[in-house]
Biopython code that builds the backbone (N, CA, C, O; Angstrom):
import numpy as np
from Bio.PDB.StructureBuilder import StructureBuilder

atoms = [
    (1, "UNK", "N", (109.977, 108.134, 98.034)),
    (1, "UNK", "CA", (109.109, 107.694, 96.951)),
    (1, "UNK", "C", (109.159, 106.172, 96.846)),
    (1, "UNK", "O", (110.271, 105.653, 96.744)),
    (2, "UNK", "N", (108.057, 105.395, 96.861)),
    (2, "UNK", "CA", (107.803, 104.633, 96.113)),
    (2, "UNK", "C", (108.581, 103.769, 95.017)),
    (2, "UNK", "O", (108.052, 104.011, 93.932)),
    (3, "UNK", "N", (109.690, 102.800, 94.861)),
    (3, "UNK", "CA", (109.711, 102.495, 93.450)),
    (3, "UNK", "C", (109.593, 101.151, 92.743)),
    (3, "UNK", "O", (109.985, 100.912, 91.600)),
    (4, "UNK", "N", (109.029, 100.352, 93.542)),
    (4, "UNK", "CA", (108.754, 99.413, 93.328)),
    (4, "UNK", "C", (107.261, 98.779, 93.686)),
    (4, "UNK", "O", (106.807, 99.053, 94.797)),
    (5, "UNK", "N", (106.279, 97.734, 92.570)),
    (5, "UNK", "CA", (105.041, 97.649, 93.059)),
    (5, "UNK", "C", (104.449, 96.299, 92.543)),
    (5, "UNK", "O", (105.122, 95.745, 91.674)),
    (6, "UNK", "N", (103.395, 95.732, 92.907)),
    (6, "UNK", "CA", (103.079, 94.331, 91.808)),
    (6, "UNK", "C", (101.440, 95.041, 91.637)),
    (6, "UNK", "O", (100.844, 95.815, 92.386)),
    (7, "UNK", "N", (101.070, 94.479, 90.462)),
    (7, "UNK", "CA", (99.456, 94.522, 90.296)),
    (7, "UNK", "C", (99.322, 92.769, 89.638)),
    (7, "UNK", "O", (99.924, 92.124, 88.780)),
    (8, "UNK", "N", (98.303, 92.530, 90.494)),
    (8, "UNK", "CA", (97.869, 91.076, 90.191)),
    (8, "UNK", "C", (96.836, 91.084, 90.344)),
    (8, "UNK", "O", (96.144, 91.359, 91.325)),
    (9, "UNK", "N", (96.501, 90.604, 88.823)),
    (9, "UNK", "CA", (95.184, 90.281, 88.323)),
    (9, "UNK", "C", (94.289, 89.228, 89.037)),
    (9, "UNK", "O", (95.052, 88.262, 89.041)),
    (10, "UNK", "N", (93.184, 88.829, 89.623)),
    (10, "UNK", "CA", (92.300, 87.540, 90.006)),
    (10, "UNK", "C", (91.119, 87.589, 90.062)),
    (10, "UNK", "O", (90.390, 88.370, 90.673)),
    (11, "UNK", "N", (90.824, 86.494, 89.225)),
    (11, "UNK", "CA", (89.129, 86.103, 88.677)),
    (11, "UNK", "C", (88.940, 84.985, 89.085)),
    (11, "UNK", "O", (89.604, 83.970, 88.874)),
    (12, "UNK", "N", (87.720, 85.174, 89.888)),
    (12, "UNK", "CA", (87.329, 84.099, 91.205)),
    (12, "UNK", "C", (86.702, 83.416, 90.217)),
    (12, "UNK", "O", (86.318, 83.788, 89.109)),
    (13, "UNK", "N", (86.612, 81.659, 91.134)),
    (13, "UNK", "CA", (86.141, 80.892, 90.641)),
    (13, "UNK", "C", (84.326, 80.993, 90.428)),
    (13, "UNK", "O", (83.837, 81.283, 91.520)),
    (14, "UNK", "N", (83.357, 80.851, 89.458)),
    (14, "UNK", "CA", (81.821, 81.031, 90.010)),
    (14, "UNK", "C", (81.360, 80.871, 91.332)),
    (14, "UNK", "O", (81.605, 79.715, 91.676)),
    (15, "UNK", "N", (80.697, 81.626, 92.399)),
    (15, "UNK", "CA", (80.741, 81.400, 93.351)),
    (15, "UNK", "C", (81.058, 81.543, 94.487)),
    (15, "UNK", "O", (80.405, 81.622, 95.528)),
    (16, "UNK", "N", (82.713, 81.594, 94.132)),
    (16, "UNK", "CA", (83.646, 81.910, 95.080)),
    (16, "UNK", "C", (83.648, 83.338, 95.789)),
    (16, "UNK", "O", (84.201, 83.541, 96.870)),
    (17, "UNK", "N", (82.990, 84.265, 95.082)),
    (17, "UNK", "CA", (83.003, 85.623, 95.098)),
    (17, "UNK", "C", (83.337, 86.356, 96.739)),
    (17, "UNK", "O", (84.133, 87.227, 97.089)),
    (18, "UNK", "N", (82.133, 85.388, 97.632)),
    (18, "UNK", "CA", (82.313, 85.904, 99.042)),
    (18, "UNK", "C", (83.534, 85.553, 99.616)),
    (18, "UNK", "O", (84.124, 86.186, 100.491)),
    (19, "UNK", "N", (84.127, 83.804, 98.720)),
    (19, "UNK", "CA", (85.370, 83.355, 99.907)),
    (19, "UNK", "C", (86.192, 84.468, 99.452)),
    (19, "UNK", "O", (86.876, 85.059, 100.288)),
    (20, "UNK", "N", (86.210, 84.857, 98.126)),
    (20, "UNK", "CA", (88.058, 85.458, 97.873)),
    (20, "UNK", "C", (87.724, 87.280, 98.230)),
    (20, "UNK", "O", (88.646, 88.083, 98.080)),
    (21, "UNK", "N", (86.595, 87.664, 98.610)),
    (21, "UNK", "CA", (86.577, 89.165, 99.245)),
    (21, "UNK", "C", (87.041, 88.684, 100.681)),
    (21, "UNK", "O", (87.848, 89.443, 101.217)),
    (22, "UNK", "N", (86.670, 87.541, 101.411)),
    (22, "UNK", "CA", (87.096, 87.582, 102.587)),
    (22, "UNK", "C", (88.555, 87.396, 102.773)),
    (22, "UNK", "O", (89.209, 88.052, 103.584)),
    (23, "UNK", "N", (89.055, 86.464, 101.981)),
    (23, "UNK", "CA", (90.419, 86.670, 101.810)),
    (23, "UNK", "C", (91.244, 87.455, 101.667)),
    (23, "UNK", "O", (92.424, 87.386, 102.011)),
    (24, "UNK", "N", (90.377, 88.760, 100.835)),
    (24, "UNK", "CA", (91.180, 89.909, 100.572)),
    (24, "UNK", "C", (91.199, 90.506, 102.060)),
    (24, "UNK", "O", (92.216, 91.007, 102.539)),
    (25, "UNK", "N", (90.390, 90.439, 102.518)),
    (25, "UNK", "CA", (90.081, 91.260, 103.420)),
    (25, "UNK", "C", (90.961, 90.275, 104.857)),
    (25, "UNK", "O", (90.488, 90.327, 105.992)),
    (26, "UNK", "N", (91.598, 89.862, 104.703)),
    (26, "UNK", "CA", (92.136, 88.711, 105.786)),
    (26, "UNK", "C", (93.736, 89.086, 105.072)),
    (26, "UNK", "O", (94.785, 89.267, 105.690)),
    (27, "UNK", "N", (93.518, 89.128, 103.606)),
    (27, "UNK", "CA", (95.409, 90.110, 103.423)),
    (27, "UNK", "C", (95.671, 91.327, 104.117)),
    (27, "UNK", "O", (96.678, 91.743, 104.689)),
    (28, "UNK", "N", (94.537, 91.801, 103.936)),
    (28, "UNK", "CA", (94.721, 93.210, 104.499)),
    (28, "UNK", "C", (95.194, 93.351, 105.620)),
    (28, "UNK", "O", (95.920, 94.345, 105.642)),
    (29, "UNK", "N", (95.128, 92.737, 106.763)),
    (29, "UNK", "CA", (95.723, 92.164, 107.837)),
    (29, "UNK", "C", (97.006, 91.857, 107.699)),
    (29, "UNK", "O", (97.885, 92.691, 107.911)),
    (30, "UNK", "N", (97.314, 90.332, 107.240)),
    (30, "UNK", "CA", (98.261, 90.086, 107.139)),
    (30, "UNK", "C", (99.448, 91.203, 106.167)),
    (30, "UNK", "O", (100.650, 91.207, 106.432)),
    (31, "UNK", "N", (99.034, 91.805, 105.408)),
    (31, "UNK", "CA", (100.004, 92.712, 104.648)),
    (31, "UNK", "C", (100.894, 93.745, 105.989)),
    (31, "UNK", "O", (102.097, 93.982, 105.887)),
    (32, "UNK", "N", (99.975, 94.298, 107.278)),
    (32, "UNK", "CA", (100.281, 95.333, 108.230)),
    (32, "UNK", "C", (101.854, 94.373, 108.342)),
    (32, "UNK", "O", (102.928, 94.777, 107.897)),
    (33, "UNK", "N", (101.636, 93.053, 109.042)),
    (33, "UNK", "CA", (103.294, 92.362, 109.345)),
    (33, "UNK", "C", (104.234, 92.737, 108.975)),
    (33, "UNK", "O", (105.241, 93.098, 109.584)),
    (34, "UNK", "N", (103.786, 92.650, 106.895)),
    (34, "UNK", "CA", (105.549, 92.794, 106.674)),
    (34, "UNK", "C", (105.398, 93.954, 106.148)),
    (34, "UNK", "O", (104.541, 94.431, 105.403)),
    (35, "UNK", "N", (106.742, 94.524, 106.832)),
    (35, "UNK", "CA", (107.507, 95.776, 107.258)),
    (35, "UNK", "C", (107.667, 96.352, 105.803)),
    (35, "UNK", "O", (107.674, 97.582, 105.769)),
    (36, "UNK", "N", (107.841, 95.484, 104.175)),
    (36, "UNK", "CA", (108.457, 95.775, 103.357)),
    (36, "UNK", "C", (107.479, 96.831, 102.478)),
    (36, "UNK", "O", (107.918, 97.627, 101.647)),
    (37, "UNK", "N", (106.149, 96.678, 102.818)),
    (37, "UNK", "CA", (105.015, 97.014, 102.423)),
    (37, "UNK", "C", (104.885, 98.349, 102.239)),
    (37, "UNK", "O", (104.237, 98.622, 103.249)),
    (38, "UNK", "N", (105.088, 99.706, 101.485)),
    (38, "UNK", "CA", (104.462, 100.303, 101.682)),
    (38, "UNK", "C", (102.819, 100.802, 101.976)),
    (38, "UNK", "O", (102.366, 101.373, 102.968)),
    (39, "UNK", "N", (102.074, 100.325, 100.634)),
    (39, "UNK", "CA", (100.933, 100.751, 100.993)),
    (39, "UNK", "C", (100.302, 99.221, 99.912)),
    (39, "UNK", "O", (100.962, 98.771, 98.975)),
    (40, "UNK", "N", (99.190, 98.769, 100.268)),
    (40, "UNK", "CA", (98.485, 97.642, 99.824)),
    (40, "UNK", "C", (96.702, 97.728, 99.934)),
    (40, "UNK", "O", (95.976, 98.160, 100.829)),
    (41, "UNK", "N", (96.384, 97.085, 98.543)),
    (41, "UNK", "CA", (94.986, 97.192, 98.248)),
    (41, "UNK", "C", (94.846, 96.422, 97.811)),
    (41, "UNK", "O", (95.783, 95.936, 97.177)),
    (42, "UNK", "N", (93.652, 95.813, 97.843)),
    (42, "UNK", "CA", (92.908, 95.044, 97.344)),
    (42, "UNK", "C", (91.539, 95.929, 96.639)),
    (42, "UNK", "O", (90.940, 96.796, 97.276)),
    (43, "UNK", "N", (91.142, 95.487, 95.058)),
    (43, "UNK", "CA", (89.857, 96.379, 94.499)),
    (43, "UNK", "C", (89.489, 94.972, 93.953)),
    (43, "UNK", "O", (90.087, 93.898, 93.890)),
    (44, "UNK", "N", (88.225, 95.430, 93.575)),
    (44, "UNK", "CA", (86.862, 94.929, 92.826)),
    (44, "UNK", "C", (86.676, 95.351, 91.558)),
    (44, "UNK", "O", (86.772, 96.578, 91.528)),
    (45, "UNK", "N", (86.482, 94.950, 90.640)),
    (45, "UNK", "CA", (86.407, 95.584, 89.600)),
    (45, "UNK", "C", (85.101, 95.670, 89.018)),
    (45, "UNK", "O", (84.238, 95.029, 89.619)),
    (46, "UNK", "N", (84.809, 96.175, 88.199)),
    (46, "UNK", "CA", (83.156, 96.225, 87.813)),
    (46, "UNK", "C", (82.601, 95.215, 87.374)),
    (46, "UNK", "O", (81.412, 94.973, 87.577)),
    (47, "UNK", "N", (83.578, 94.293, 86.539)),
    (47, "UNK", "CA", (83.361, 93.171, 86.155)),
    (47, "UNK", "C", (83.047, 92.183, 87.139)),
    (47, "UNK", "O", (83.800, 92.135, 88.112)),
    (48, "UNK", "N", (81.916, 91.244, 87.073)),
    (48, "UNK", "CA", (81.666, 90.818, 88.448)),
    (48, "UNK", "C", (82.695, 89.529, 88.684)),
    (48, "UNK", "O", (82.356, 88.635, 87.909)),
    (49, "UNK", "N", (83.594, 89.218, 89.322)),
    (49, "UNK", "CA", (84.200, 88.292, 90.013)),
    (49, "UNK", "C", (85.711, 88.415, 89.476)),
    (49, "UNK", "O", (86.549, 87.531, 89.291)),
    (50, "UNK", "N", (85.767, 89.565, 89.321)),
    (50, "UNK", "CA", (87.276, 90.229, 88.982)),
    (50, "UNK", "C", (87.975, 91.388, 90.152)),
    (50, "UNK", "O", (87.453, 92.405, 90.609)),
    (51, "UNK", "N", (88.976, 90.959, 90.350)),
    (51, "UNK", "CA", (89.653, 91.251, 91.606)),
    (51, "UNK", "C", (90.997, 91.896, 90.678)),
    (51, "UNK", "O", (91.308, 91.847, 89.488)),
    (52, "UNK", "N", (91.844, 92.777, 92.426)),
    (52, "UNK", "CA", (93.218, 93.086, 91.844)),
    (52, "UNK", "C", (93.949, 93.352, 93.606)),
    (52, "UNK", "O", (93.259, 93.663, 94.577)),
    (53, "UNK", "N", (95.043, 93.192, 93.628)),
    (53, "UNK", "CA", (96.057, 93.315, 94.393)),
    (53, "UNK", "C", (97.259, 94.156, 93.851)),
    (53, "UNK", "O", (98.024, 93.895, 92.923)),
    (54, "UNK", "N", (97.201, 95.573, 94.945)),
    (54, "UNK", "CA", (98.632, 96.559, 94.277)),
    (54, "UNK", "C", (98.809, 96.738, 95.503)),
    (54, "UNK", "O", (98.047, 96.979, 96.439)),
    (55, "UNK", "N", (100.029, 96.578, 95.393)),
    (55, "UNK", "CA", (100.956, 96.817, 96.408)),
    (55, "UNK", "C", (102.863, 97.485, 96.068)),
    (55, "UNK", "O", (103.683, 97.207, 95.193)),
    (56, "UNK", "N", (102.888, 98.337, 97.150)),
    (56, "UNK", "CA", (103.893, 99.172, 96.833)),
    (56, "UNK", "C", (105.213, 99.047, 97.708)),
    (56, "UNK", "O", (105.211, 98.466, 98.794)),
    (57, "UNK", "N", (106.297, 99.614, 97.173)),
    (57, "UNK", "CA", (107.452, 98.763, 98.112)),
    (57, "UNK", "C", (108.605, 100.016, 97.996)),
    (57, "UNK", "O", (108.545, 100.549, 96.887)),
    (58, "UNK", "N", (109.538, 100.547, 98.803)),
    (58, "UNK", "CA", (110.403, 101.232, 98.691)),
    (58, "UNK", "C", (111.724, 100.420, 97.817)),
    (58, "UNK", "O", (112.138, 101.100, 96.878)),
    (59, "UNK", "N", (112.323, 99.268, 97.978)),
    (59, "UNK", "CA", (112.812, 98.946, 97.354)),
    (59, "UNK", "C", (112.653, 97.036, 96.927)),
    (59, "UNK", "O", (111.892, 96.312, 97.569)),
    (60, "UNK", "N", (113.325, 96.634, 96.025)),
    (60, "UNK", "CA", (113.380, 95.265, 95.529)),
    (60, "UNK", "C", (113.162, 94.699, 96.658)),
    (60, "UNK", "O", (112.112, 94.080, 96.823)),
    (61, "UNK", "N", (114.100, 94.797, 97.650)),
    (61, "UNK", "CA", (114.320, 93.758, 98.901)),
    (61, "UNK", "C", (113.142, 93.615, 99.280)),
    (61, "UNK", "O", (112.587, 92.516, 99.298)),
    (62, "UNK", "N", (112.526, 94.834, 99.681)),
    (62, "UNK", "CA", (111.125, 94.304, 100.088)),
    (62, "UNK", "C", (109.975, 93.725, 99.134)),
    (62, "UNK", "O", (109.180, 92.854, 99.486)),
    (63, "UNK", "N", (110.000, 94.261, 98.025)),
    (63, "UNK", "CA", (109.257, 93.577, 97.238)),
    (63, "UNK", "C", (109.473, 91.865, 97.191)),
    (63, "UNK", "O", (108.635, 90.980, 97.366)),
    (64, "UNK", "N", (110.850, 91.774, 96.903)),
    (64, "UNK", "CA", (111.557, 90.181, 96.589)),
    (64, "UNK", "C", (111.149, 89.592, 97.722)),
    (64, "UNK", "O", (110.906, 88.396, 97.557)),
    (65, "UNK", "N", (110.962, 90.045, 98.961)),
    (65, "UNK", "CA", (110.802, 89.512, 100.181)),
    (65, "UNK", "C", (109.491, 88.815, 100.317)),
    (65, "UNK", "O", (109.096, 87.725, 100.730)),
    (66, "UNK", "N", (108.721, 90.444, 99.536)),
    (66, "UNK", "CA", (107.161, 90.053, 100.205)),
    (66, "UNK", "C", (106.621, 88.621, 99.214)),
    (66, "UNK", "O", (105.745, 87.858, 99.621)),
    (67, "UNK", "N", (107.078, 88.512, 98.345)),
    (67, "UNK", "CA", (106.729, 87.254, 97.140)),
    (67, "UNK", "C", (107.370, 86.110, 97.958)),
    (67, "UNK", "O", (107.037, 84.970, 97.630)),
    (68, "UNK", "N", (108.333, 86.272, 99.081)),
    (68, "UNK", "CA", (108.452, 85.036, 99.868)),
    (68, "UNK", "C", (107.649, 84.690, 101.402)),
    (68, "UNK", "O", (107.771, 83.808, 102.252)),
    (69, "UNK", "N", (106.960, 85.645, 101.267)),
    (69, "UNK", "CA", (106.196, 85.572, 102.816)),
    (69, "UNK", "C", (105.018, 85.355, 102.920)),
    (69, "UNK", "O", (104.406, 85.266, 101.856)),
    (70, "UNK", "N", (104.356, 85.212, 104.009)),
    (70, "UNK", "CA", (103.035, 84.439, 104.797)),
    (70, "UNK", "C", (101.707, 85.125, 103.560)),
    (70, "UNK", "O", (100.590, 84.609, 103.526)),
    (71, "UNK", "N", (101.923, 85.796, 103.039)),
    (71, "UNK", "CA", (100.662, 86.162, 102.436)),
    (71, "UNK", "C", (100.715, 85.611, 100.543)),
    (71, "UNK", "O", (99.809, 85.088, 99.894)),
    (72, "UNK", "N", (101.689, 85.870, 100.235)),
    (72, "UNK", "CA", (101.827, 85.322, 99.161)),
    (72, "UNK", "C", (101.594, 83.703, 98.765)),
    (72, "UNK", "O", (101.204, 83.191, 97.716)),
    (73, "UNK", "N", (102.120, 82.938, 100.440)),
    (73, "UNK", "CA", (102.139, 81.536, 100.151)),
    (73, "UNK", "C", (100.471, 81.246, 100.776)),
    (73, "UNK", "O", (100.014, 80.104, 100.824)),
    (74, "UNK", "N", (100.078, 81.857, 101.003)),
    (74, "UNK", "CA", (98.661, 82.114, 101.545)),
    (74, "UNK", "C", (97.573, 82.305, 100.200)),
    (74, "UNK", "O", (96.489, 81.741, 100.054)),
    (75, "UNK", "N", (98.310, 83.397, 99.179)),
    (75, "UNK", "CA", (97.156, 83.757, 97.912)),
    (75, "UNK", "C", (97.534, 82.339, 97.503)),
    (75, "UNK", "O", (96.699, 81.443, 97.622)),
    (76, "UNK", "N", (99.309, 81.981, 96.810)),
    (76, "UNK", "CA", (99.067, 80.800, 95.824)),
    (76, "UNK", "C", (98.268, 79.480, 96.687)),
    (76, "UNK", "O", (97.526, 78.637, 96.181)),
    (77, "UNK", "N", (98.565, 79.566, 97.748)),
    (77, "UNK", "CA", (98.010, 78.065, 98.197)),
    (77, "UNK", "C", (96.727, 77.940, 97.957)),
    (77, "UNK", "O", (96.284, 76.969, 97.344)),
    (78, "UNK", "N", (96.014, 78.859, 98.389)),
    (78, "UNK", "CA", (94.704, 78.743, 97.893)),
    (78, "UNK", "C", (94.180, 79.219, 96.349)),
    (78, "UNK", "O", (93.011, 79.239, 95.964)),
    (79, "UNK", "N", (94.963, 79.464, 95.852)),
    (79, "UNK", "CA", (94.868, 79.557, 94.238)),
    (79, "UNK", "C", (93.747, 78.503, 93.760)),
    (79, "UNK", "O", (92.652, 78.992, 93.483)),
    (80, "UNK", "N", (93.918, 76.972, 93.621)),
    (80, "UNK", "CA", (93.218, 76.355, 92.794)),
    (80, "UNK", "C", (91.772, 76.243, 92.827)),
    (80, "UNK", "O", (91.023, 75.843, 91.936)),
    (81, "UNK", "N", (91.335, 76.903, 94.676)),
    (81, "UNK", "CA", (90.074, 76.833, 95.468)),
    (81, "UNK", "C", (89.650, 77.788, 95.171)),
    (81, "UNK", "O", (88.442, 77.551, 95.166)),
    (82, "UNK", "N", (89.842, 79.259, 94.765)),
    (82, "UNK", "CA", (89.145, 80.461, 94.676)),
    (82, "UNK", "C", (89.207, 80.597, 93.398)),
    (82, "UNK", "O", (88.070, 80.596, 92.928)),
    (83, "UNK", "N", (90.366, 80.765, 92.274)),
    (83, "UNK", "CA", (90.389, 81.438, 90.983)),
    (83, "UNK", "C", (90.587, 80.497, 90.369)),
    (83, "UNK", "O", (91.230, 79.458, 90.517)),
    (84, "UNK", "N", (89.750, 81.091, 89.371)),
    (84, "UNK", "CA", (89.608, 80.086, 87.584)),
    (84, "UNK", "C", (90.679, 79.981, 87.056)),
    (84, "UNK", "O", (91.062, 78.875, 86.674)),
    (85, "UNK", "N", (91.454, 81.128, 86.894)),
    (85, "UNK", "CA", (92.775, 81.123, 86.711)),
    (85, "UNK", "C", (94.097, 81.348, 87.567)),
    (85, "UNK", "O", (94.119, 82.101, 88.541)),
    (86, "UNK", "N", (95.048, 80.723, 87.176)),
    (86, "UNK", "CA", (96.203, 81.258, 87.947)),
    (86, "UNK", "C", (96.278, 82.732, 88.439)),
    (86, "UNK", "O", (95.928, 83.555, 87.593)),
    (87, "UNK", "N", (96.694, 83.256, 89.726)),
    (87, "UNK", "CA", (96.924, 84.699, 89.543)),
    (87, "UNK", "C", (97.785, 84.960, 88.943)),
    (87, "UNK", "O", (98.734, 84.186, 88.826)),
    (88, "UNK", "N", (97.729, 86.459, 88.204)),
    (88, "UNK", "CA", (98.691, 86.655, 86.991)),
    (88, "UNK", "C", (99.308, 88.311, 88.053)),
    (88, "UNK", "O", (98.528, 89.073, 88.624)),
    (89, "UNK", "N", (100.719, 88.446, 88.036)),
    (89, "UNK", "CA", (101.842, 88.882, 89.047)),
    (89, "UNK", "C", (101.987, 89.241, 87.796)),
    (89, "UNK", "O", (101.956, 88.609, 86.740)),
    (90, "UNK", "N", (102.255, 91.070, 88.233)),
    (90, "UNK", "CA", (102.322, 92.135, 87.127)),
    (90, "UNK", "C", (103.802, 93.159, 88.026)),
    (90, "UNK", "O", (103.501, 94.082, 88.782)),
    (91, "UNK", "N", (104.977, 92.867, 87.823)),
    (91, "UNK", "CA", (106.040, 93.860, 88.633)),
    (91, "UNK", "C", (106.174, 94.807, 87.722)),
    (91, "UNK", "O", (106.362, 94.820, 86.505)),
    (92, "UNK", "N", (105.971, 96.008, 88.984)),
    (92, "UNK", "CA", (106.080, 97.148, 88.455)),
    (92, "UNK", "C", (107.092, 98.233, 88.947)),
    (92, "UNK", "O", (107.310, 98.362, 90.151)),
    (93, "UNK", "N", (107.833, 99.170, 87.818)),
    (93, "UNK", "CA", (108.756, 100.091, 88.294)),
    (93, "UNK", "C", (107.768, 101.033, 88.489)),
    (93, "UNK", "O", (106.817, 100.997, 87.707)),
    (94, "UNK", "N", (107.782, 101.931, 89.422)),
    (94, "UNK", "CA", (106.705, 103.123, 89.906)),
    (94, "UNK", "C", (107.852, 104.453, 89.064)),
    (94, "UNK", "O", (109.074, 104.402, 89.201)),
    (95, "UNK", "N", (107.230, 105.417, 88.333)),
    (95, "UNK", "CA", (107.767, 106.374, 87.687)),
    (95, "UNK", "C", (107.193, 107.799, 88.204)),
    (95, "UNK", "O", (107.827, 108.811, 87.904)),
    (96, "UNK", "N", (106.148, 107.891, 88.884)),
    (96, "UNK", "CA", (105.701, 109.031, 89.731)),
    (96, "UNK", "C", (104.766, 108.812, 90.616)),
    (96, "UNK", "O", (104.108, 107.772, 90.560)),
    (97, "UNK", "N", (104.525, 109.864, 91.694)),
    (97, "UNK", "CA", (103.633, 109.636, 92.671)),
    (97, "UNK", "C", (103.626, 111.005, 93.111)),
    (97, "UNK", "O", (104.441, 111.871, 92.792)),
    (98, "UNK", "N", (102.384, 111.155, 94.064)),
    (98, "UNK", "CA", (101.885, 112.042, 94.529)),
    (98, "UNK", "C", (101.960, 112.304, 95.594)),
    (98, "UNK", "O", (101.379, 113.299, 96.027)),
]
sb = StructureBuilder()
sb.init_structure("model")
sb.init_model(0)
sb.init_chain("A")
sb.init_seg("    ")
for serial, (resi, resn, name, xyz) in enumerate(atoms, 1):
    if name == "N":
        sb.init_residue(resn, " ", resi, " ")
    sb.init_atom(name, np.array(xyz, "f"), 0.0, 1.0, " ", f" {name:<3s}", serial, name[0])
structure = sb.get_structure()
């Protein structure tokens, strides 16, 4: 099981809409690398230029890990170029699964 996860919130800058789907879609990639990953998504939300990132982890280590690796320093770096706001990093304990 599952027990560890992040959900992070991101609301693209006006505009930005196509760069930060391609980006998502360029994590998606980069997420396969690290090993710590269970399972990772990127959604859209109905709201137009509202995004989310969940991602799931068997334990801390990998979670703690993945907040130090190529994709993370990849979302913040480009933070100020795509989203209006900071991304907002939601850690989560996972309590059931299917």
């Amino acid at each position: 099981m599952v027990k560890f996860g992040f959900y992070v919130e991101l609301k693209a800058k006006p505009g930005k809409e196509a760069d930060v789907e391609s980006f998502l879609r360029q994590g998606a990639v980069m997420a396969k690398a690290e090993t710590g990953i269970v399972s990772w998504y990127a959604a859209k939300e109905q709201e137009p230029g509202v995004y989310a990132i969940i991602d799931t982890f068997k334990d801390e280590v990998g979670r703690d890990a993945h907040l130090n690796g190529e994709l993370a320093k990849a979302l913040f770096g480009r933070a100020d170029e795509l989203f209006a706001v900071a991304p907002k990093v939601h850690r989560l304990h996972m309590i059931a699964e299917k």
